[in-house]
BAGURO-965703 format. One line per 2 residues: number of its first residue (from 1); for each residue y, x, z of N, C-alpha, C, O, CB. Coordinates in Angstrom, 2 decimals. Glycine has a CB too. Layout:
<atoms>
NUM> Y X Z Y X Z Y X Z Y X Z Y X Z  ...
</atoms>
This chain:
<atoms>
1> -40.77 140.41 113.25 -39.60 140.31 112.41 -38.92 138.98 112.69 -39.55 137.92 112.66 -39.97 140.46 110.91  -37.56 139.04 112.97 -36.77 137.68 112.63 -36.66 136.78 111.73 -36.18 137.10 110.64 -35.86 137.77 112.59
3> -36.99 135.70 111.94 -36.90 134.97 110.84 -35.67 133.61 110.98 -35.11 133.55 112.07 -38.43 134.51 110.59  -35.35 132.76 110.11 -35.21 131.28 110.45 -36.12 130.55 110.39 -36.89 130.92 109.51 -34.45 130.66 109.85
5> -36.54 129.37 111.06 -37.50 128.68 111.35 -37.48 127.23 110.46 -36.92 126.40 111.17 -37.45 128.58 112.80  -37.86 126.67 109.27 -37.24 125.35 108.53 -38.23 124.49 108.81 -39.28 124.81 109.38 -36.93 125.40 106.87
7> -37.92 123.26 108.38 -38.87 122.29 108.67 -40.07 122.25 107.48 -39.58 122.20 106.35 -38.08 120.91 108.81  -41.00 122.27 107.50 -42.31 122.55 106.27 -42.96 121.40 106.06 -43.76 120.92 106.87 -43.57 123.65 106.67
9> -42.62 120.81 104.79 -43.16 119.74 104.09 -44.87 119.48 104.35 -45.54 120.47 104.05 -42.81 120.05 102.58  -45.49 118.56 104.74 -47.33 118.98 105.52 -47.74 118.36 103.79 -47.38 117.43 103.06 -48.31 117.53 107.66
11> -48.64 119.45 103.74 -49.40 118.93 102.42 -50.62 117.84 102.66 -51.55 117.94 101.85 -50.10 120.28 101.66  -50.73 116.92 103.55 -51.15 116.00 103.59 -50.00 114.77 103.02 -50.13 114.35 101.87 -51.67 116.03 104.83
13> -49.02 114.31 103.81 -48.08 113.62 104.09 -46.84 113.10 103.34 -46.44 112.06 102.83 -47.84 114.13 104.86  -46.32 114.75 103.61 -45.02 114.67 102.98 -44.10 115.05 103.62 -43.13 115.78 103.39 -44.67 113.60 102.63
15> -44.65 114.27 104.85 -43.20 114.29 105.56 -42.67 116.04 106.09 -43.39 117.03 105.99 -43.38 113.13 107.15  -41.56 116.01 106.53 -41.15 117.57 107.12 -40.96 117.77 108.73 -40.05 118.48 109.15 -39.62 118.02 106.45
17> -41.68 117.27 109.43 -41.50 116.83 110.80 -42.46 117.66 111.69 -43.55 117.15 111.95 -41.76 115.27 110.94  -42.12 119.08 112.26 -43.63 119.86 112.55 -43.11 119.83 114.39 -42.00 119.88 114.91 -43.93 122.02 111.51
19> -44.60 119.73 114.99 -44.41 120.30 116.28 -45.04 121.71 116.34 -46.06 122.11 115.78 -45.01 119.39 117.35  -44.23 122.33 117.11 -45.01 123.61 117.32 -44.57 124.50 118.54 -43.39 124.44 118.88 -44.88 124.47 116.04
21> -45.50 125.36 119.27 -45.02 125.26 120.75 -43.91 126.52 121.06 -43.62 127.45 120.30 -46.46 125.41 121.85  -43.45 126.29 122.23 -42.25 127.01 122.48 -42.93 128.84 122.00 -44.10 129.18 121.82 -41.66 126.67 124.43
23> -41.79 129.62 121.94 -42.30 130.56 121.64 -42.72 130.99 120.33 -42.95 132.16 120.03 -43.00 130.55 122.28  -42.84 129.80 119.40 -43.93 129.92 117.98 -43.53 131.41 117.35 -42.35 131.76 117.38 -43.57 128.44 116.54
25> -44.37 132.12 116.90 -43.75 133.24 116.07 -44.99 133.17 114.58 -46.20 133.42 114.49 -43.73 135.04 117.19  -44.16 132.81 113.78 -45.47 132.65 112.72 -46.20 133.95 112.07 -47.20 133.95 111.35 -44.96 131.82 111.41
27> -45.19 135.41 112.63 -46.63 136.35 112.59 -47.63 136.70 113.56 -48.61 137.44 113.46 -46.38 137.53 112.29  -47.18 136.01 114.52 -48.30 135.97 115.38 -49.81 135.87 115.54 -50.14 134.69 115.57 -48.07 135.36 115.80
29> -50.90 136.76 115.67 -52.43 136.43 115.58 -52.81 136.23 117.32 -52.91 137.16 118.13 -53.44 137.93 114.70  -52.96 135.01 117.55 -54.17 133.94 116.75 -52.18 133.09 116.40 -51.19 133.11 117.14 -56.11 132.60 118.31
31> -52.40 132.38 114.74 -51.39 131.74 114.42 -51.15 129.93 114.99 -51.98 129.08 115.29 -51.49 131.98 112.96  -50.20 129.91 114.95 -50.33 128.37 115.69 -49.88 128.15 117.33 -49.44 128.96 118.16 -52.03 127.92 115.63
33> -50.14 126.94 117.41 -50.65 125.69 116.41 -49.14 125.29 116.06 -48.12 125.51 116.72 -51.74 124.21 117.26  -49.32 124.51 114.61 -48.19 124.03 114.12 -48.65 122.59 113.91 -49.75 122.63 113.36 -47.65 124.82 112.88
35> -48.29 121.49 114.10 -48.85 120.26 113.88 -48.16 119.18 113.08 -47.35 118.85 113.94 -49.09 119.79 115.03  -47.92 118.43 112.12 -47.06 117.92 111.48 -47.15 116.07 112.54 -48.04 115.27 112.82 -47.52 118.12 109.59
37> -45.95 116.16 112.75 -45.41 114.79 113.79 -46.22 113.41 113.26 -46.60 112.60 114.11 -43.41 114.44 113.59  -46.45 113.17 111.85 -46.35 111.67 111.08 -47.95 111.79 111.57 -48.56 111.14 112.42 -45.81 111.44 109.00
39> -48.46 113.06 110.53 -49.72 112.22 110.17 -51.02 113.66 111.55 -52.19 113.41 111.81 -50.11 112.26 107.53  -50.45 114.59 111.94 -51.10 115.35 113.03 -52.15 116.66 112.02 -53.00 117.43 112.45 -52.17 114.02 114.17
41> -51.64 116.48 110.62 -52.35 117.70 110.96 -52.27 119.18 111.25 -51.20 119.72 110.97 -52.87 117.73 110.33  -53.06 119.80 111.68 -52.95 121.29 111.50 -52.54 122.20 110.49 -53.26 122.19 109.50 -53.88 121.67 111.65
43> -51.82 122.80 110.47 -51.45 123.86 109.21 -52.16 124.86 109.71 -52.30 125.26 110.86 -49.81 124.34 108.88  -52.71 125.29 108.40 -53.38 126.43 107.91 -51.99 127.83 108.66 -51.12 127.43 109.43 -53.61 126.23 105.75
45> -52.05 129.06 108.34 -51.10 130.29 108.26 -50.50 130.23 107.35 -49.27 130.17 107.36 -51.55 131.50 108.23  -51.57 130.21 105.82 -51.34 130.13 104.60 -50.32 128.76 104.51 -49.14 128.83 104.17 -52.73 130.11 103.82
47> -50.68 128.13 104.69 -49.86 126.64 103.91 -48.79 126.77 104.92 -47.73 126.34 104.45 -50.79 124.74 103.90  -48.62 127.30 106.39 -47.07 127.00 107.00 -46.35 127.87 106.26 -45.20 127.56 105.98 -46.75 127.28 108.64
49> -47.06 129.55 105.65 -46.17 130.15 105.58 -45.29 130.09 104.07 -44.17 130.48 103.77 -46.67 131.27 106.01  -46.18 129.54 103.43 -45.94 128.89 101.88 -44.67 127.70 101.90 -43.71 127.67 101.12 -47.57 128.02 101.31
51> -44.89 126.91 102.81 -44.06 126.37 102.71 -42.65 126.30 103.78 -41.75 125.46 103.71 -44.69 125.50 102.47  -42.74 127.16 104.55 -41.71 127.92 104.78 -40.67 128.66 103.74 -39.46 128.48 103.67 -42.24 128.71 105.47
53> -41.31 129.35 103.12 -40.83 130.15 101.94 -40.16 129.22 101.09 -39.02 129.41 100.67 -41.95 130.89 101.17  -41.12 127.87 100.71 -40.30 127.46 99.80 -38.84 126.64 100.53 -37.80 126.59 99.87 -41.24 126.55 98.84
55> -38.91 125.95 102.11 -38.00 125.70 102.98 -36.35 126.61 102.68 -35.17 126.36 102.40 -38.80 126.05 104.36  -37.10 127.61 102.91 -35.95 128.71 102.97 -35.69 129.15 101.66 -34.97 130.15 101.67 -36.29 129.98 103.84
57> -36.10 128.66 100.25 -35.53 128.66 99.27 -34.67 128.12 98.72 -33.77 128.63 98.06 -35.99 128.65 98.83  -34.94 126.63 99.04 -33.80 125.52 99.36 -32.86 125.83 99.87 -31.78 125.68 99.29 -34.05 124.57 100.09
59> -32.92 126.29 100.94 -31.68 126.46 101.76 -30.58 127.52 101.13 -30.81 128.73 101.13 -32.15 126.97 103.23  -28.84 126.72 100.35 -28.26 127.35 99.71 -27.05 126.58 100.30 -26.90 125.47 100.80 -28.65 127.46 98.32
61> -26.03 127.92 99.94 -24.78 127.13 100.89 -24.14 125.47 100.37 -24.10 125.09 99.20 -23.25 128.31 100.82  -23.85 124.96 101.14 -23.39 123.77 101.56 -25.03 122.68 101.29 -24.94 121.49 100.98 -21.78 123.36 100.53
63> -25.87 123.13 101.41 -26.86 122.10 101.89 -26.99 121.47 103.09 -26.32 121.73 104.09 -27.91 122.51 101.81  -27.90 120.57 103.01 -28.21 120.45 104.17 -29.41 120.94 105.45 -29.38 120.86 106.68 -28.15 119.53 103.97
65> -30.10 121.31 104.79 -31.39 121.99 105.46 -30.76 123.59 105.72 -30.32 124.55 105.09 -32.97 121.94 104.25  -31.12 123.06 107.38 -30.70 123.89 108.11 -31.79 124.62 109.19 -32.62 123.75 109.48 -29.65 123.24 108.64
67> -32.09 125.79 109.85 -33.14 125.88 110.44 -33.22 125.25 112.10 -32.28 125.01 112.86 -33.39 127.26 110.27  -35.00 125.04 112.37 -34.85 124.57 113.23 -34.19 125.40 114.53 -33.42 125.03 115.40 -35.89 124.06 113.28
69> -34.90 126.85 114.26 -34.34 127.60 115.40 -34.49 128.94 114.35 -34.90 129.19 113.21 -35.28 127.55 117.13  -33.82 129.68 115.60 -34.01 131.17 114.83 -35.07 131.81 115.60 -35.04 131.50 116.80 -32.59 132.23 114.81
71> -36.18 132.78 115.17 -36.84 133.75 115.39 -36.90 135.06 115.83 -37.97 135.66 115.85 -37.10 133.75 114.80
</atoms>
């Protein structure tokens, strides 16, 4: 399924800064890797896809959070 792709707050950190490799499709099995830039860690499925959701809840017209790519 298509999605937009947002930046996901790392529940370590804070920060919203993820690497993740070309191609990423987050329904993808095996999921990953998604890595948060600041502090490196790994996201769970569960916690990228959680906070994706809430990413893309935010996102309302004239904001600023915008996606990183599309899906």
């Amino acid at each position: 399924m298509a999605r937009d792709l947002y930046p996901v707050t790392c529940p370590q950190c804070g920060e919203a800064q993820n690497a993740m490799a070309g191609g990423f499709d987050p329904d993808r099995s095996p999921f990953g890797p998604v890595t948060c830039m600041v502090c490196g860690r790994d996201f769970s499925r569960d916690e990228y896809l959680a906070g994706l959701t809430r990413a893309a809840a935010r996102r309302r017209p004239g904001s600023n959070v915008v996606p990183l790519r599309r899906q």
